[in-house]
C-alpha positions as CSV (number, residue, x, y, z in Angstrom):
1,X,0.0,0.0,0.0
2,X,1.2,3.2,-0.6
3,X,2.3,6.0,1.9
4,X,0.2,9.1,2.2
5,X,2.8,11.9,1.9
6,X,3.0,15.6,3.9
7,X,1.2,17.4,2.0
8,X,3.1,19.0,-1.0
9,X,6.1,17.9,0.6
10,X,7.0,14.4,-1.3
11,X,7.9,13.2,2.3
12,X,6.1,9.9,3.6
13,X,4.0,11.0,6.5
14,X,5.0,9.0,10.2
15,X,1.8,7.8,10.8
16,X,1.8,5.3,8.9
17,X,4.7,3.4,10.1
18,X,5.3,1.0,13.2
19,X,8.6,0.6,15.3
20,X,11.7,0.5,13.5
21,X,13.9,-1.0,16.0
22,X,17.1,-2.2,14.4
23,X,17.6,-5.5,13.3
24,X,19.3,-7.5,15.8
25,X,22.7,-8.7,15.5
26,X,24.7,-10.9,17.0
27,X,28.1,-11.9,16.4
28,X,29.5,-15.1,16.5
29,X,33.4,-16.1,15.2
30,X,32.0,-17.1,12.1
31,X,29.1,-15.6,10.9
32,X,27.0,-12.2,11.4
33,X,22.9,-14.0,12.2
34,X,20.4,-10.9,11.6
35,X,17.4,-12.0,13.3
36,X,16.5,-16.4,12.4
37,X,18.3,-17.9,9.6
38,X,19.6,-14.8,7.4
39,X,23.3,-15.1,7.7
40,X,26.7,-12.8,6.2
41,X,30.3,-13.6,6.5
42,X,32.3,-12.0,9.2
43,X,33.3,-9.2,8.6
44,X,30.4,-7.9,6.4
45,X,27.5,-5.8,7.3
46,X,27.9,-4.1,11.1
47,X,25.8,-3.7,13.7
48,X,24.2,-0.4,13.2
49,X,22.4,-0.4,16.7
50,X,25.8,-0.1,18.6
51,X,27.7,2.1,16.3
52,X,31.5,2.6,18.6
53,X,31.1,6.5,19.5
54,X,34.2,8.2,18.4
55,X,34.9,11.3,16.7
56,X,38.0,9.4,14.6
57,X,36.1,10.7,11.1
58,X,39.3,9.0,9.6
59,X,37.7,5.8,10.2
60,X,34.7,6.6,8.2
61,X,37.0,8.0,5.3
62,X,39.0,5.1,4.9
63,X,35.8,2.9,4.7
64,X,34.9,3.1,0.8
65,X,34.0,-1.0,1.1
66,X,30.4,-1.9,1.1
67,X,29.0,-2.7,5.0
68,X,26.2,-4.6,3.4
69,X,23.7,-2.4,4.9
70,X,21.4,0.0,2.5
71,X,19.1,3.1,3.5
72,X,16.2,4.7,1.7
73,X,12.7,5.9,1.7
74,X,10.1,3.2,1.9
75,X,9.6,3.7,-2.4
76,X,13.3,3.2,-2.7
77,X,14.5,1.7,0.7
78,X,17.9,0.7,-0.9
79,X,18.5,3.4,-2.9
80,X,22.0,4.9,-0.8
81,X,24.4,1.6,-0.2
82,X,26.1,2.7,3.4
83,X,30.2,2.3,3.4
84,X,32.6,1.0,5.9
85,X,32.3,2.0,9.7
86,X,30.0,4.4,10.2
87,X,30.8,6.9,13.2
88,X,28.3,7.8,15.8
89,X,28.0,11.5,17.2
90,X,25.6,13.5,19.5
91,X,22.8,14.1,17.0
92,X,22.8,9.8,15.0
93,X,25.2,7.9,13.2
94,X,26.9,8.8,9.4
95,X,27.8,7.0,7.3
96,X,29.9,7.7,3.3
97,X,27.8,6.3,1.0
98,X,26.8,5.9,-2.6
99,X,23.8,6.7,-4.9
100,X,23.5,4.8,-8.1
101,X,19.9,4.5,-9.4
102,X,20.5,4.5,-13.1
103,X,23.6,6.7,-13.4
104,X,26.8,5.1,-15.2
105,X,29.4,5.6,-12.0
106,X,27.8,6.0,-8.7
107,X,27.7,9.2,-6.6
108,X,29.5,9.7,-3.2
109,X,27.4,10.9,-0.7
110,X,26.9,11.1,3.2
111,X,23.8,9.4,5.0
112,X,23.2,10.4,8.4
113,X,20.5,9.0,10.8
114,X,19.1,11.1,13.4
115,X,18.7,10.2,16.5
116,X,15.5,10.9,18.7
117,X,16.6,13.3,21.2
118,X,16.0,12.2,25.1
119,X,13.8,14.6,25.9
120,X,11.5,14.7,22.2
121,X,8.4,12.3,22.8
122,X,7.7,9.0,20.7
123,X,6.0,11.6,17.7
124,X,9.4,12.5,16.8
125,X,9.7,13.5,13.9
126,X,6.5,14.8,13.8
127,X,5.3,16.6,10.6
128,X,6.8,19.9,11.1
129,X,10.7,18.9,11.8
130,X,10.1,17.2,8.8
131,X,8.5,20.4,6.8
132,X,11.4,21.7,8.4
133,X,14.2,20.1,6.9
134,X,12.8,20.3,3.7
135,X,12.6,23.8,3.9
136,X,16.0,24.3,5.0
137,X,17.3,21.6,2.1
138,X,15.3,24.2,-0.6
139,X,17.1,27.4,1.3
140,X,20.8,25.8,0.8
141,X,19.8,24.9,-2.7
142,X,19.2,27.8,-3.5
143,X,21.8,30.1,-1.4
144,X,24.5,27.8,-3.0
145,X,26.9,28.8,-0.3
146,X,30.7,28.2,-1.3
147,X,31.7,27.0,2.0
148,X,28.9,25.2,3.2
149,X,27.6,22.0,2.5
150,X,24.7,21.1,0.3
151,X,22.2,19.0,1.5
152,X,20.7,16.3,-1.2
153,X,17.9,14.6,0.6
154,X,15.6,14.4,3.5
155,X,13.3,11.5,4.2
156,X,12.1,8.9,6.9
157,X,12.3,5.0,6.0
158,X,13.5,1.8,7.5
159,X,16.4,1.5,9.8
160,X,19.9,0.6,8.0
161,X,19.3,-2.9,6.5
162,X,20.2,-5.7,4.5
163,X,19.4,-5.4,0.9
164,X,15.7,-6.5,-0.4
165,X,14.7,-7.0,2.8
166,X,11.2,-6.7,3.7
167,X,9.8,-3.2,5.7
168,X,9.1,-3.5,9.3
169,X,5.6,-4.2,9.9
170,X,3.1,-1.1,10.7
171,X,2.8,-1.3,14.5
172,X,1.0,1.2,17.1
173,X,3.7,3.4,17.8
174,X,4.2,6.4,15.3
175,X,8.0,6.1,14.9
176,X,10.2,6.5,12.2
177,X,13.5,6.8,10.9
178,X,15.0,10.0,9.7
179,X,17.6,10.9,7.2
180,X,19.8,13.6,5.8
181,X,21.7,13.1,2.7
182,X,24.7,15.7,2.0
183,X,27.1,15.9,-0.6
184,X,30.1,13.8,0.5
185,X,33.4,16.0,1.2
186,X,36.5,14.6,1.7
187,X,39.2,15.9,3.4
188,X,40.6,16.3,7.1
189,X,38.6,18.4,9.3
190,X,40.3,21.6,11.5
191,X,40.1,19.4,14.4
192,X,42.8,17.2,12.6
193,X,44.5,19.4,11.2
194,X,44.9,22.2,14.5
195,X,44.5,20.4,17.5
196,X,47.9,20.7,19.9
197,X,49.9,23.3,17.5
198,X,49.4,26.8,18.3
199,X,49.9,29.1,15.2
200,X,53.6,30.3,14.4
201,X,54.4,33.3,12.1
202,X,54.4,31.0,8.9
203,X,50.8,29.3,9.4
204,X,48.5,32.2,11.1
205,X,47.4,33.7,8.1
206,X,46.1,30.6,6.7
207,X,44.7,30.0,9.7
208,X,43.0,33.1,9.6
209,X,41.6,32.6,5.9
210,X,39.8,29.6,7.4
211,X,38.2,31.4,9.6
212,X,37.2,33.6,6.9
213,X,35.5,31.1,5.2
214,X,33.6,30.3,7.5
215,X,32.6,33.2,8.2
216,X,31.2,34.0,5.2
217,X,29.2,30.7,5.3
218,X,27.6,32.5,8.5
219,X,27.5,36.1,7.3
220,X,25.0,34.5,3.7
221,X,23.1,32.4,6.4
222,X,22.5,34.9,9.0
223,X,21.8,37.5,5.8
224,X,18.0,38.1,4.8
225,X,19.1,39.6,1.7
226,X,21.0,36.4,0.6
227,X,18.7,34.1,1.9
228,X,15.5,36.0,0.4
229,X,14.4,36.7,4.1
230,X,14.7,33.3,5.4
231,X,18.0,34.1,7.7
232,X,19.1,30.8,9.3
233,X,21.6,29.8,12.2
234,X,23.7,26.9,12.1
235,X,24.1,26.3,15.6
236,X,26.7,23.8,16.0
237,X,30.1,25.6,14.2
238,X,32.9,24.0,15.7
239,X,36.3,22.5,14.5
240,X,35.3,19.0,13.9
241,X,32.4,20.6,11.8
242,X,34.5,22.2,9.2
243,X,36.4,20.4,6.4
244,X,39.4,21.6,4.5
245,X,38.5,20.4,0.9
246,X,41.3,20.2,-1.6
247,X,39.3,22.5,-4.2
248,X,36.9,24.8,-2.0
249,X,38.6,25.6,0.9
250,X,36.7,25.2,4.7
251,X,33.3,23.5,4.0
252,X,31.0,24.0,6.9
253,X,29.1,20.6,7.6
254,X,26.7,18.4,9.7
255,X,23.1,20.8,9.2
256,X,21.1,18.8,11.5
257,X,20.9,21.6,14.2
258,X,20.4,24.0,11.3
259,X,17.2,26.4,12.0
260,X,15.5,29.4,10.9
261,X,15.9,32.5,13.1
262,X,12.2,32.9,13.1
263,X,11.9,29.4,14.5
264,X,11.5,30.1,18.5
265,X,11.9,27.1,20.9
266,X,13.8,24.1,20.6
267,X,12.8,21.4,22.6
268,X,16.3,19.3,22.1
269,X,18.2,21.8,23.2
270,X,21.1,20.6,21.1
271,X,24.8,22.3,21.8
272,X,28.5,21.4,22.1
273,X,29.3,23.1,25.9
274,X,32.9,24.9,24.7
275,X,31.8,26.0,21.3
276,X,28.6,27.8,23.0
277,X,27.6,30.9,23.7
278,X,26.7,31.9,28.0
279,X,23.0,32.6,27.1
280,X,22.7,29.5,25.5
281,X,24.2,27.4,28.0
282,X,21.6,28.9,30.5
283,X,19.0,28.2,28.5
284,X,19.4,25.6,25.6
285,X,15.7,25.5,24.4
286,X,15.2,29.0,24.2
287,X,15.1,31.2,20.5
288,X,18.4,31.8,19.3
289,X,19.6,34.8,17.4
290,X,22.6,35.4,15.0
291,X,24.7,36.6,18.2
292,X,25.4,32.8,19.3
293,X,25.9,31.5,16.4
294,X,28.8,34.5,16.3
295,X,30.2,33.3,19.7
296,X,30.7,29.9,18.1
297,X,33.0,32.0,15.3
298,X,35.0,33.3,17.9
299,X,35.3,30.0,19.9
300,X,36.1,28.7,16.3
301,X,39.0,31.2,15.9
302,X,40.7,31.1,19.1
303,X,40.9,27.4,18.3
304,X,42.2,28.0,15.2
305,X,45.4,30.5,16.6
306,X,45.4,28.7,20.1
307,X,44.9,25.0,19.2
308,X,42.9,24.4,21.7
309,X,39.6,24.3,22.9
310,X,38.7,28.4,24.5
311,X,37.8,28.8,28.1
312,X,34.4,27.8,28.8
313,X,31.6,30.4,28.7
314,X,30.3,29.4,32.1
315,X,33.4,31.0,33.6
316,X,32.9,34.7,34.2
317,X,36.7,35.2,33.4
318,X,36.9,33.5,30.5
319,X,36.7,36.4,28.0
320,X,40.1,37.7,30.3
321,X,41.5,34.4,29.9
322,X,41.1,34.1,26.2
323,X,42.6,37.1,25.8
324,X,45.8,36.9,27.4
325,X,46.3,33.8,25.9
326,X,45.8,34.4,22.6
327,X,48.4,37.6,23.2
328,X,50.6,35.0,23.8
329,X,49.8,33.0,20.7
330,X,50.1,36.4,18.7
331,X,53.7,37.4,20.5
332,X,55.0,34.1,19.2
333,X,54.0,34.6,15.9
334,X,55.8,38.1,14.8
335,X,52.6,39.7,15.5
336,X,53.2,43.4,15.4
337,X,50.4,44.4,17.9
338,X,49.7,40.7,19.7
339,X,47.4,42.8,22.2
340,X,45.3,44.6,19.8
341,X,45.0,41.3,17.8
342,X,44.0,39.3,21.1
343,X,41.4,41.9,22.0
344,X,39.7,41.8,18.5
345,X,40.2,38.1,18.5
346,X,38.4,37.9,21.9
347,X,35.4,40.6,20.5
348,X,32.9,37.6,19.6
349,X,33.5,36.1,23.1
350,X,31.7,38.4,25.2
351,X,29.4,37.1,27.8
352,X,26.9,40.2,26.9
353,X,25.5,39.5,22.9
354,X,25.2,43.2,22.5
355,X,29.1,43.9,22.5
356,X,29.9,40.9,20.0
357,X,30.3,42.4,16.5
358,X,27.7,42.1,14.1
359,X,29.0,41.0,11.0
360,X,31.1,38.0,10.6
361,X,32.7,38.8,7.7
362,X,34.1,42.3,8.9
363,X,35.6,41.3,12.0
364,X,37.5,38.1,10.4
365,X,38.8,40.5,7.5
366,X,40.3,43.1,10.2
367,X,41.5,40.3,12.4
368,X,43.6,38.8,9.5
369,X,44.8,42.7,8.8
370,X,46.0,42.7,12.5
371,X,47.8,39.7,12.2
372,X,50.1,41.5,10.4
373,X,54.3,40.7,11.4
374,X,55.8,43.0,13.3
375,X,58.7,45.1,11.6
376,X,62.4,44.0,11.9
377,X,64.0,44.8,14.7
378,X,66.1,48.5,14.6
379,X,69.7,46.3,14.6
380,X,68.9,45.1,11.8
381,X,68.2,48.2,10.0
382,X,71.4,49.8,11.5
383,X,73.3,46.6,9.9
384,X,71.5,47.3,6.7
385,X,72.4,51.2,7.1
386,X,76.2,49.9,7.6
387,X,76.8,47.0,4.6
388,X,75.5,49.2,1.9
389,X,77.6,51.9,1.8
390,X,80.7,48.8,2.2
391,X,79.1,47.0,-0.1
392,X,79.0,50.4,-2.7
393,X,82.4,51.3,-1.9
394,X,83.5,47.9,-2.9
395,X,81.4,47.8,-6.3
396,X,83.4,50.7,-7.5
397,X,86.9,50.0,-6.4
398,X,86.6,46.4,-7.8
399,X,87.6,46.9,-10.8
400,X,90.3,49.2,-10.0
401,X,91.9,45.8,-8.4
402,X,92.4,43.9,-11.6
403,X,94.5,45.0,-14.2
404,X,93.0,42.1,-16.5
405,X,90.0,42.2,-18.5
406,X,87.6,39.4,-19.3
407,X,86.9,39.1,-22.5
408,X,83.3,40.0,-23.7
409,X,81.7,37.6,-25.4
410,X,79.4,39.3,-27.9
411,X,78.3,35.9,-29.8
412,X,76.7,34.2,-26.5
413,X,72.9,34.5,-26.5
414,X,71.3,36.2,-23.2
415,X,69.6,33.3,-21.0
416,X,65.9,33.3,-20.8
417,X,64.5,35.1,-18.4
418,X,63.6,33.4,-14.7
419,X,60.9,35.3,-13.6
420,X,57.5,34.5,-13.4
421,X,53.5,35.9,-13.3
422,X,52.4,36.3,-9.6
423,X,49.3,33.9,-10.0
424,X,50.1,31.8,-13.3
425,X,50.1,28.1,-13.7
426,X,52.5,26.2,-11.2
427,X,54.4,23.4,-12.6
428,X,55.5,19.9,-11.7
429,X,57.4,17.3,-13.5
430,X,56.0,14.5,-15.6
431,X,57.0,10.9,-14.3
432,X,58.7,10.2,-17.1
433,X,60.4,13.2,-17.9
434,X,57.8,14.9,-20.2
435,X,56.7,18.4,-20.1
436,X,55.7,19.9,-16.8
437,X,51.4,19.8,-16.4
438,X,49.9,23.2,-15.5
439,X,48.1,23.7,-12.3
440,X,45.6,26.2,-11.6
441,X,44.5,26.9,-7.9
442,X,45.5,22.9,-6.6
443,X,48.2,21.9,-5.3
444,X,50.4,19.6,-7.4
445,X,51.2,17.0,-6.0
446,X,54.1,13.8,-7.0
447,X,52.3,11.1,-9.1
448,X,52.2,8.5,-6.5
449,X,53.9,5.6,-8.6
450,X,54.8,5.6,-12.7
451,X,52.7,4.2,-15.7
452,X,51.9,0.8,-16.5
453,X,51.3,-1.7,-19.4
454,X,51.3,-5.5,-20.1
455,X,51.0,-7.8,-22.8
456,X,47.2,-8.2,-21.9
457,X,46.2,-4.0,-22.0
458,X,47.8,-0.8,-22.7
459,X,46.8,2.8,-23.6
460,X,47.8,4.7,-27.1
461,X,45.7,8.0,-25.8
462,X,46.2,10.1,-23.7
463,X,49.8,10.2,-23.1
464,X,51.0,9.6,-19.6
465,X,50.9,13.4,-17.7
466,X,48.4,14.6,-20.4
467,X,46.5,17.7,-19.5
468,X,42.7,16.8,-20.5
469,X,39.4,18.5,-20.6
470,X,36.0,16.9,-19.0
471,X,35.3,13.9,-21.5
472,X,38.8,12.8,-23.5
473,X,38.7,10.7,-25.8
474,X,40.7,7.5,-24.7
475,X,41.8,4.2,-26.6
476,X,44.2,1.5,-26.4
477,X,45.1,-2.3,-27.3
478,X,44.3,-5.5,-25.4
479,X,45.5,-9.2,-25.9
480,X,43.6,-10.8,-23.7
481,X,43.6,-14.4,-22.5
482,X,39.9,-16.8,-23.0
483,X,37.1,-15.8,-20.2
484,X,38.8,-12.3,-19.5
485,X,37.1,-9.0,-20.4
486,X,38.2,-5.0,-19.7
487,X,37.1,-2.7,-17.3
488,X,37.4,1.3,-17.6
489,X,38.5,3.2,-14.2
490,X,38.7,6.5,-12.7
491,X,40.3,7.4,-9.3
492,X,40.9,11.0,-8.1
493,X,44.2,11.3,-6.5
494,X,43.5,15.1,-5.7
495,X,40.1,14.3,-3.6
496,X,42.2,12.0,-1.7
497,X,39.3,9.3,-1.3
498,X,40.6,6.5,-3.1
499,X,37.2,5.2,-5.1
500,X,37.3,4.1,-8.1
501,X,34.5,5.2,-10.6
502,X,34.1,2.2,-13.3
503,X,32.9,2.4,-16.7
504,X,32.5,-0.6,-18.6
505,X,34.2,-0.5,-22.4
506,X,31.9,-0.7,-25.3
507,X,32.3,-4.4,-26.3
508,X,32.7,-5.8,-22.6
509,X,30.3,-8.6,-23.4
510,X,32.7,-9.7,-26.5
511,X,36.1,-9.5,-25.3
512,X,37.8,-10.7,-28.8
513,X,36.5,-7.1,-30.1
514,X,38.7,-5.4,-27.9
515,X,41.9,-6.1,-29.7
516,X,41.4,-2.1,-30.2
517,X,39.2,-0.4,-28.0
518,X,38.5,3.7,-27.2
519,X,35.9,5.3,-25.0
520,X,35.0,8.8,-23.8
521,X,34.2,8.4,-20.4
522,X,33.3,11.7,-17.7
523,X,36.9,12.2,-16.2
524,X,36.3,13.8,-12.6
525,X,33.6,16.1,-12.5
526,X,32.0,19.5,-14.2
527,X,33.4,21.8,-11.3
528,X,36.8,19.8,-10.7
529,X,39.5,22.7,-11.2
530,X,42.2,22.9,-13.1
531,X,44.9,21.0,-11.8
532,X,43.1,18.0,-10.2
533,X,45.2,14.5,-10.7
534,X,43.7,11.6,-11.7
535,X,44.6,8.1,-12.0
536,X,43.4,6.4,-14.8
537,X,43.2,2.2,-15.1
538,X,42.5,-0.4,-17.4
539,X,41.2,-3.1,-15.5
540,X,41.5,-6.8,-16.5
541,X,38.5,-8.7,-15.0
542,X,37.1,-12.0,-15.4
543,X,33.8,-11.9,-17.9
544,X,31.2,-14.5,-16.1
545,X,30.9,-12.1,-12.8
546,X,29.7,-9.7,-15.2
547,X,27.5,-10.9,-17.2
548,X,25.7,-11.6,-13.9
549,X,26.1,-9.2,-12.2
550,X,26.9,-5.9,-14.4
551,X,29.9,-4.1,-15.5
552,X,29.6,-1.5,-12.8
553,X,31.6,-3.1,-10.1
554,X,35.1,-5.2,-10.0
555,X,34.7,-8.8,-9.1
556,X,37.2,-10.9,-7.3
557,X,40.7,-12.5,-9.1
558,X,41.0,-9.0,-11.0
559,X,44.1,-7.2,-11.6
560,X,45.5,-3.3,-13.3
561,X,46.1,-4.0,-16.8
562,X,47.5,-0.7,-18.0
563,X,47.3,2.5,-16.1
564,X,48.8,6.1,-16.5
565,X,48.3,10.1,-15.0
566,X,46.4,12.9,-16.0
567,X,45.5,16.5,-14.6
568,X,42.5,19.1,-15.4
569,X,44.1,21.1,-18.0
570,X,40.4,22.7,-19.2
571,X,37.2,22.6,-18.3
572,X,36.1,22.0,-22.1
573,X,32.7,19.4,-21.9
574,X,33.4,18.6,-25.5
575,X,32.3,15.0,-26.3
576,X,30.4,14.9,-22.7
């Protein structure tokens, strides 16, 4: 029977679904046995209902292997295919995972489960938090925010399961389980990258250009103008929320506390203590305004000059605190004014709302201006003011101390010039000694290893360290031995996350075609910038797997036939 839905909403309404209690698992030496006779090899699907609670998000990057357990609406209810560990935080569990549906290559995405809050009642989610976080996916749509994250889907469905398993039976109690699907962005968060080192003279500005980002993530949320008068809080900026992406810098994430200013009371009272502002700790339910969210900057910055977590807000003299050691921080650092710099650093962590400035992106720009170095110390000018009249004196009675002349030698050719544009294409060297590849705003990087080929596959185009556009056109040879076919593959090295994206070559299905093959597969995708590195494979595989199960996935006892390195050179869609 089909689901009513909310109405103009597309979202399945609760009342129509029982408990959803996960599957229960128990594990044995041998075998994973999910609830009677239904059995999986150790080592396959996890036990969602006991996720291990750590903040380690490395775990979940490193997991791009199948779990075995799927999540979806109750139309589609395997529709996202959950990956490796999982981690479990304060608001559910999230897990990388991929959409296929009928695409070519599947999409990476991130699938996180909420969990019911202790002290929401057994209606949770009732219709408006769902109307809810579909209004807030339409708003970041829409606002298309550089440094936050997008979010791609909101729904309620089964618990995590196995796949083509059946939905859990309508029962009494109104309870669901809810989803939000975000783009999946890989990279370290600040937390990784900051925690322990305070900033030196060398790493503070960057530092500060974070914190820039993200503040303009919160000055277009907190904006009516940008938002076309919905202004929004995020309510949860902290370090472990921010990701450095290779291509887009800090990427504000995890939208589940997201609301509306407008919104007024929120029963789950949701906040992490040393990233929040006094008047929220007193009260957690009550309305919020943009002046917490603003705090949370400021506890955000301090973090990112101190290393550390910032006094907490519940101690009157934490603002005083703060401050004197972040002077320290900024003495350390060549700082010319570290005391001017730690009292605007300290400006958004005022226990009174009213003296924390108003806009985000204002204060980060002046606090980057007065992390300015301090000038050179005066000795060094007074050595400066001594060597160059020495150093004049002995340019012009040099050659008064040689009676013999070099030669001039008229026919040698000037050198080229060395210099360089400020901002043009960086360089680095080809593995095999060809022509350096341009990069334009990413950092280049050594190709992790050098080309291959065997008697069984190889490429003729493109050329090992080839710039190419979008879609290249790509061919090669194959020799290949009885019950073998070839497999296309994409991995990019700049994202860091170590998936392959497969594309089966025309002619799979009759591998003796193959002798010469060529395909114009989607290299990366439309907004990858110049620069990005990608590996590229040809992937010997056996054919029967295939033919039963598709050419969208590499089976067992298969092994790199060929394989070579290419960058972005253009962003040219021609033969997309």
């Amino acid at each position: 029977m089909r689901r009513p839905e909310l109405p103009g909403s597309g979202i399945p309404g609760p009342e129509m679904f029982g408990p959803v209690e996960p599957v229960p698992v128990t594990l044995s030496p041998d075998a994973v046995t999910l609830g009677g006779d239904r059995t999986e090899p150790a080592g396959g699907p996890i036990d969602v209902s006991g996720l291990l609670a750590t903040d380690d998000r490395s775990r979940m990057v490193g997991g791009a292997q199948p779990n075995g357990w799927f999540a979806g609406p109750p139309g589609d209810p395997d529709r996202y295919e959950l990956l490796g560990p999982g981690l479990s935080g304060g608001e559910g569990d999230i897990w990388r995972a991929r959409y296929r549906g009928d695409l070519t290559s599947p999409l990476q995405v991130a699938v996180k489960r909420l969990r019911r809050p202790a002290n929401m009642g057994d209606d949770w989610p009732t219709p408006a938090d769902l109307r809810r976080w579909e209004d807030l996916r339409a708003l970041l749509l829409i606002m298309r925010i550089d440094h936050m994250v997008s979010v791609l889907d909101v729904f309620v469905g089964p618990p995590p399961h196995l796949q083509h398993a059946p939905l859990p039976v309508p029962g009494p109690r109104p309870l669901v389980t809810p989803y939000v699907v975000m783009e999946w962005v890989p990279g370290p968060t600040l937390a990784d990258e900051l925690a322990g080192t305070p900033a030196t003279a060398k790493t503070l500005t960057t530092r500060l250009r974070y914190v820039e980002q993200v503040a303009a993530a919160l000055g277009a949320l907190h904006s009516r103008t940008a938002s076309a008068g919905n202004p929004s809080l995020h309510r949860d900026v902290k370090p472990p929320n921010c990701i450095l992406a290779p291509s887009r810098g800090v990427v504000l994430v995890d939208i589940g506390t997201m609301r509306r200013v407008d919104d007024g009371r929120d029963l789950s009272g949701r906040h992490s203590p040393a990233y929040t502002a006094p008047e929220v700790l007193a009260d957690p339910m009550a309305a919020r305004d943009p002046a917490s969210d603003l705090y949370s900057l400021g506890a955000l910055a301090w973090f990112c000059v101190v290393g550390e977590n910032p006094p907490h807000a519940r101690d009157p003299f934490a603002p005083d605190r703060a401050r004197r050691r972040a002077e320290i921080v900024a003495r350390d650092a060549e700082v010319r004014d570290p005391r001017a710099f730690a009292d605007h650093l300290t400006r958004l962590l005022a226990h009174d709302p009213a003296d924390r400035p108003a806009d985000p992106r204002a204060w980060a720009g002046q606090l980057r201006a007065l992390a300015t170095a301090r000038r050179a110390r005066p000795s060094v000018f007074l050595a400066a003011l001594v060597l160059i009249p020495l150093l004049s004196i002995g340019l012009i009675l040099a050659p008064l101390l040689f009676t013999r002349q070099t030669p001039q030698l008229t026919d040698t050719p000037r050198p080229a010039s060395t210099s360089s544009i400020i901002g043009g294409p960086q360089t680095a060297g080809d593995p095999q000694g060809r022509p350096p590849r341009p990069s334009f705003g990413v950092a280049v990087t050594p190709w992790p290893g050098k080309p291959s080929t065997s008697k069984e596959a190889a490429f003729v185009t493109p050329r090992n360290g080839a710039g190419i556009g979008r879609c290249p056109g790509i061919s090669g040879t194959a020799h290949l031995p009885p019950g073998r076919t070839l497999l296309f593959s994409v991995e990019n090295l700049s994202a860091g996350d170590g998936v392959r994206h497969i594309t089966p070559i025309r002619g799979w299905q009759h591998p003796a075609s193959l002798s010469r093959w060529k395909l114009r597969p989607p290299v990366g995708l439309p907004f990858d910038p110049l620069g990005m590195q990608y590996r590229l494979e040809v992937i010997v595989v056996p054919l029967d797997p295939l033919k039963e199960r598709g050419p969208f996935s590499v089976p067992d006892n298969s092994h790199v036939g060929a394989s070579l390195f290419v960058s972005r050179e253009s962003q040219s869609e021609q033969g997309c």
